[in-house]
C-alpha positions as MATLAB code, in Angstrom:
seq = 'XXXXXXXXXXXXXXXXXXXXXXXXXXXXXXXXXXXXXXXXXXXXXXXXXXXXXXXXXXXXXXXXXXXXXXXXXXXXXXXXXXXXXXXXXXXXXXXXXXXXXXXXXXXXXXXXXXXXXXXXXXXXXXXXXXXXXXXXXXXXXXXXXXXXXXXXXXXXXXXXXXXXXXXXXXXXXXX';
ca = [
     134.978 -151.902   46.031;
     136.093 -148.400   45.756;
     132.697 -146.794   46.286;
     132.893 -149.008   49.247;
     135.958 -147.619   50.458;
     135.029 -143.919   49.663;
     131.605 -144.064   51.225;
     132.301 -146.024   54.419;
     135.943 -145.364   54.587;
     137.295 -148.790   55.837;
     140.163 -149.639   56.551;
     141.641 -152.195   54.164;
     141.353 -155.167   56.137;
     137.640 -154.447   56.883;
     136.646 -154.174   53.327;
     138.699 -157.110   52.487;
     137.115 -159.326   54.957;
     133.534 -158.959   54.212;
     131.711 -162.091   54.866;
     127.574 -162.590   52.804;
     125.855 -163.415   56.022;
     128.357 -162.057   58.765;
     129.157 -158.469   57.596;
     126.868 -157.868   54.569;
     123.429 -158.222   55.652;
     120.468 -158.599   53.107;
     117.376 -158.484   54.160;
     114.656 -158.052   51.703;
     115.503 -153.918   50.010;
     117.841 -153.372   52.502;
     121.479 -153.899   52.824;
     123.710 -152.996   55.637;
     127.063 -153.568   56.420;
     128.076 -154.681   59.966;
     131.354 -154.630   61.780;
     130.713 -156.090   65.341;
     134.113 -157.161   66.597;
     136.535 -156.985   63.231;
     137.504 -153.241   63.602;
     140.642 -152.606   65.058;
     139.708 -150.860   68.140;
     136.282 -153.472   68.610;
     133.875 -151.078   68.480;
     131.086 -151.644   66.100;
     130.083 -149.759   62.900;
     126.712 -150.435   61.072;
     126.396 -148.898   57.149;
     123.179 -149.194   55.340;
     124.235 -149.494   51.723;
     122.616 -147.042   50.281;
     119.637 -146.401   46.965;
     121.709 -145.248   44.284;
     124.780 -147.745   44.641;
     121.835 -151.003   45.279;
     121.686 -151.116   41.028;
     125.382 -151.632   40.909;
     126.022 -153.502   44.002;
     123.127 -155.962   42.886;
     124.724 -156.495   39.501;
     128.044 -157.143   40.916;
     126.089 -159.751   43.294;
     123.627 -161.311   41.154;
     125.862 -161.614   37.491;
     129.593 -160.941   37.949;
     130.671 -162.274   41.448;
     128.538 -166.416   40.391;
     130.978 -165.585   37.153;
     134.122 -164.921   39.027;
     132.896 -168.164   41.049;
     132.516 -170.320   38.612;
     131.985 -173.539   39.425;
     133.936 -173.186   42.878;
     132.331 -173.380   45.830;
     131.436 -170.291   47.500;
     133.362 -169.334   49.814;
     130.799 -166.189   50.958;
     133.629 -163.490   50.950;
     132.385 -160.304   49.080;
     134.754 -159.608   46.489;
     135.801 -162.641   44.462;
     139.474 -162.893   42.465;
     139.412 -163.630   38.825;
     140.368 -167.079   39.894;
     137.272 -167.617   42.387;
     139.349 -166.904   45.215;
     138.285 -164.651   48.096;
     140.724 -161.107   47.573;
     143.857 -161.205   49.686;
     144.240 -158.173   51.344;
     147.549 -157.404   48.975;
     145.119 -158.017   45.901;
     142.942 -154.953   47.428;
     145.735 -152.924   47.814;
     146.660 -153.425   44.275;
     143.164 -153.000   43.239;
     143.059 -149.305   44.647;
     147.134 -148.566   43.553;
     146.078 -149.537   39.697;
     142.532 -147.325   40.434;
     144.851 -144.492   41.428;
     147.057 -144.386   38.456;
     144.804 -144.811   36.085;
     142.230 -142.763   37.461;
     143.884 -139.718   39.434;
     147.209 -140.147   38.358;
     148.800 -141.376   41.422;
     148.689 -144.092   44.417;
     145.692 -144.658   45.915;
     144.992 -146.626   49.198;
     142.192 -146.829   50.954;
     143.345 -145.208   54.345;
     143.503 -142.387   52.188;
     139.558 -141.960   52.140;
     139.814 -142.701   55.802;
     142.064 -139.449   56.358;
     140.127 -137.780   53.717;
     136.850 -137.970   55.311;
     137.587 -137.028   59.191;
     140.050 -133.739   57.557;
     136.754 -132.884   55.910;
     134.488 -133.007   58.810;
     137.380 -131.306   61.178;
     137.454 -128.299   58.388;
     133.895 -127.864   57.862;
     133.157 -128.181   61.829;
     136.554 -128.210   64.161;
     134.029 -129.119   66.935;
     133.070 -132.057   65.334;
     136.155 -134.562   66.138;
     133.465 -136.647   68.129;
     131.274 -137.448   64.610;
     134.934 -138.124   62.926;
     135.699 -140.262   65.737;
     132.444 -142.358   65.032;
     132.832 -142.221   61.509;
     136.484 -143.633   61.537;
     135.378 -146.259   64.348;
     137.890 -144.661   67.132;
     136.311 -145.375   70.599;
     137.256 -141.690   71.439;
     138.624 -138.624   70.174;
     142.506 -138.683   70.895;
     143.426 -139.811   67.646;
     141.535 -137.324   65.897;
     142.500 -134.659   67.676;
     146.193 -135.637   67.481;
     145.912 -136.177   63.774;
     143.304 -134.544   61.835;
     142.934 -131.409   64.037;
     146.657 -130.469   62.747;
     145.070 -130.777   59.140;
     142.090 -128.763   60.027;
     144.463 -125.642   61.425;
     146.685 -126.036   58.367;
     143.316 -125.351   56.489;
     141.898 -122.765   58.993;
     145.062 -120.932   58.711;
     145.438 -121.418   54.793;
     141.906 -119.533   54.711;
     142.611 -116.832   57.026;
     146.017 -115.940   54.934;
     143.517 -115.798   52.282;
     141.186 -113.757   53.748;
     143.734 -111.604   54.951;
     145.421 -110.755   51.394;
     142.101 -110.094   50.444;
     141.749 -107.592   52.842;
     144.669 -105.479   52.725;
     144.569 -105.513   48.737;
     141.009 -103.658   49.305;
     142.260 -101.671   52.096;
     145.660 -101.120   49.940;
     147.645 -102.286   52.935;
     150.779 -103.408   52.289;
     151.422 -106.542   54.529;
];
């Protein structure tokens, strides 16, 4: 569920939702992920899962989610409670808090990978709030360039600072 969230950067009612069948297509060696009216703003978003995560995500299919089942019914949602249940959207967001702590040390949430991923494409490529846009599932660019522009001149100017002790330490400048 976290790769999910890193790679695809849903939001945590997306990821929480997915339905085998209605979101999580399987067809043969390929797996995509479709969102066609469940995202916020209603635009759609298509993911093929990709290679190296298909040995993982075919375990989790195919041995632990029929043993999280058990003998309940399936109910079709992706990610299955210890009691059989389909994950509540709370139970995700304590999924990726206990991740956090354990792993990095503090909270984690998935709109964190959201913000992380359009930041990084703003910093590498300021031009690029259109292909953040798309990526986050934002019909246009406002957002993005309200929000994750800031973060990409915070950067910008973090590197020019840089660049500029850099320079007057060669040059002997005192700034």
């Amino acid at each position: 569920m976290i790769a999910f969230a890193v790679l695809f950067a849903l939001r945590r009612k997306n990821l929480q939702e997915i339905q085998r069948g209605e979101h999580l297509l399987e067809n043969g060696s390929t797996t995509r992920l479709l969102f066609e009216t469940s995202v916020k703003n209603g635009t759609s978003l298509l993911f093929d899962i990709p290679d190296w995560m298909m040995n993982r995500f075919t375990k989790y299919i195919k041995v632990h989610r029929p043993c999280l089942l058990g003998k309940r019914p399936d109910h079709l949602g992706l990610w299955v409670s210890r009691r059989g249940t389909h994950l509540s959207p709370v139970t995700v967001a304590q999924i990726f808090n206990k991740f956090g702590i354990e792993r990095l040390g503090r909270q984690f949430n998935c709109h964190l990978m959201r913000h992380a991923m359009a930041s990084t494409i703003i910093i590498r490529n300021p031009g690029d709030s259109d292909l953040a846009a798309a990526a986050l599932g934002h019909k246009g660019t406002d957002m993005v360039e309200q929000v994750y522009s800031k973060s990409a001149s915070v950067e910008l100017s973090k590197l020019w600072q840089r660049k500029r002790r850099r320079r007057t330490r060669y040059f002997g400048v005192k700034s």
